[in-house]
N, C-alpha and C positions, 0 to 999 in steps of 0.2 A: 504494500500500500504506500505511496509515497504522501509527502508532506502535506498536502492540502486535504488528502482522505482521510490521515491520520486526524487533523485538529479537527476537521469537522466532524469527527467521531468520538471524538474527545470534548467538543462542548454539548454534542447528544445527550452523550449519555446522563450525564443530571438533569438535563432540559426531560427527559423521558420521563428521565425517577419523578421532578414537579407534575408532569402529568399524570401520571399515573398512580397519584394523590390527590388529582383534583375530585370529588363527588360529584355524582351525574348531575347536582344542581348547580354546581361552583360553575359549572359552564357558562351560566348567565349571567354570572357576577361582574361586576363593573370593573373595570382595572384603570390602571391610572391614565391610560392612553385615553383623550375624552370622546367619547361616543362611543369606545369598543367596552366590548365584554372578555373575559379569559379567553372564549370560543374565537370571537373576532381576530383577537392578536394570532392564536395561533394560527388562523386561516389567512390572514398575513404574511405569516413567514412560510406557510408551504407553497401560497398564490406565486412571494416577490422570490422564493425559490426558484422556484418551476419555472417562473417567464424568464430569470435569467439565465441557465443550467440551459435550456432549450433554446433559447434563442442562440446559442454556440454549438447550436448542433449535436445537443444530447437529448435519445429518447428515453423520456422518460413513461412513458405510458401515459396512460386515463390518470385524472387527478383524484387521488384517493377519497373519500365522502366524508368532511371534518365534522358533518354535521350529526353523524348519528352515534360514531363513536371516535370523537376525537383525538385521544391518546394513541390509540390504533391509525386514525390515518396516519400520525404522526412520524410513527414506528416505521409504515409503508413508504411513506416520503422519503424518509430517511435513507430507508436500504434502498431504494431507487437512484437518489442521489448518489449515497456513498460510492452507489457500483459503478456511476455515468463515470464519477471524480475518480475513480479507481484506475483507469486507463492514462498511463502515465502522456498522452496526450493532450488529452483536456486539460490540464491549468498549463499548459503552455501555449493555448492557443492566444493571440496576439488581437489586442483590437484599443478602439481609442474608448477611452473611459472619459469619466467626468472630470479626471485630473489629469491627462493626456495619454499616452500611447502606456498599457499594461495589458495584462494577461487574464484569462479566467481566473487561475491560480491564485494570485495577489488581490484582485477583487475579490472574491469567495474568503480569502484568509482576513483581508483590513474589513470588511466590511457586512456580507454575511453572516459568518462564525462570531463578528460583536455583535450583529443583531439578535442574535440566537443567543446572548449571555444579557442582552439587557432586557430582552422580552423574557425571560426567564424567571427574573426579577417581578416586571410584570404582571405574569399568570400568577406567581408565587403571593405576590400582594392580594390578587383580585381575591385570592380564597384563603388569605390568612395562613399561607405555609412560609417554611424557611424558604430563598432559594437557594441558599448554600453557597455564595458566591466565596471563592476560593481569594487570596492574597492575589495569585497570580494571576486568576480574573479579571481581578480590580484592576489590576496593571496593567491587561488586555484592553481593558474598558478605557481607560483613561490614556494610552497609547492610541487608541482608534479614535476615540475623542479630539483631542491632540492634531493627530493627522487631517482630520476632516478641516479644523479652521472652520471659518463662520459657514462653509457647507453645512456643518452641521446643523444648523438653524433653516434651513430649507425647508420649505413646505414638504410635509411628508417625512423627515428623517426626526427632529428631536425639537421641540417647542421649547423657547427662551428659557433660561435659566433662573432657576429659583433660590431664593437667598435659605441657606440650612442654618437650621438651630445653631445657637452657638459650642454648644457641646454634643453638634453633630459626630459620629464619628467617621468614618473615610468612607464606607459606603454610601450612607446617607448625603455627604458633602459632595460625592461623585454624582450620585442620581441625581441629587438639586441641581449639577450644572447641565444635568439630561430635562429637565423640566419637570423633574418628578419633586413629589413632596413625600417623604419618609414619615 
């Protein structure tokens, strides 16, 4: 498996474990993203998957059904994904990105696999779980951050940042500057 299958199988696997925590009702539950619910975000990140993984000429099959048992599409997404990513082809395919000439690979690694650790957070808030975000996480998180520069404020990517507590601690301080409120 090389480098870009490896992390994206690596920020899976806890993204799963939150799911597969959530209760058939937490699906509805509001999450901090505004208008979505836990169900919503996930079907966010399999939809912004899918359209980007495919659009570089990876099949991924029919889009799995997030709506009846969403832990499970999730699962299904993933080993789709993983196996597209798994052909030491695909992250070196070449194209101009939003920050000029990169790869599948480097897109899916900066930007992807953070969104898969900060929606994680997310679902995890919507229903009152941990999400387990790791040191190295946070550094993941706040390296992507970082990178992005005021893209990140884009319609669509992370709403203005919000002022944390004063004895916020480093997660909490990091999601305030995602637009979240801890």
């Amino acid at each position: 498996m090389n480098s870009t299958a490896t992390q994206y199988m690596t920020a899976h696997r806890p993204l799963a474990a939150v799911l597969d925590e959530v209760p058939a009702e937490g699906w509805t539950n509001p999450s901090p993203c505004d208008g979505w619910s836990a169900r919503d975000v996930l079907r966010h990140l399999i939809e912004t998957q899918r359209e980007f993984v495919t659009s570089h000429g990876v099949d991924l099959g029919e889009a799995p059904d997030s709506d009846t048992d969403p832990a499970a599409a999730w699962r299904d997404h993933t080993k789709r994904v993983a196996e597209g990513i798994s052909d030491d082809a695909v992250p070196t395919i070449e194209y101009d990105g939003h920050f000029g000439p990169t790869t599948v690979g480097a897109t899916l690694e900066q930007f992807y696999i953070w969104d898969m650790l900060v929606h994680r957070w997310d679902i995890a808030r919507a229903v009152g779980a941990d999400p387990g975000l790791s040191d190295a996480e946070l550094d993941q998180i706040e390296g992507g951050a970082d990178s992005f520069g005021e893209a990140l404020y884009m319609d669509g990517v992370c709403r203005p940042g919000v002022e944390a507590p004063a004895d916020a601690d480093r997660q909490a301080r990091l999601l305030a500057r995602l637009g979240r409120r801890v």
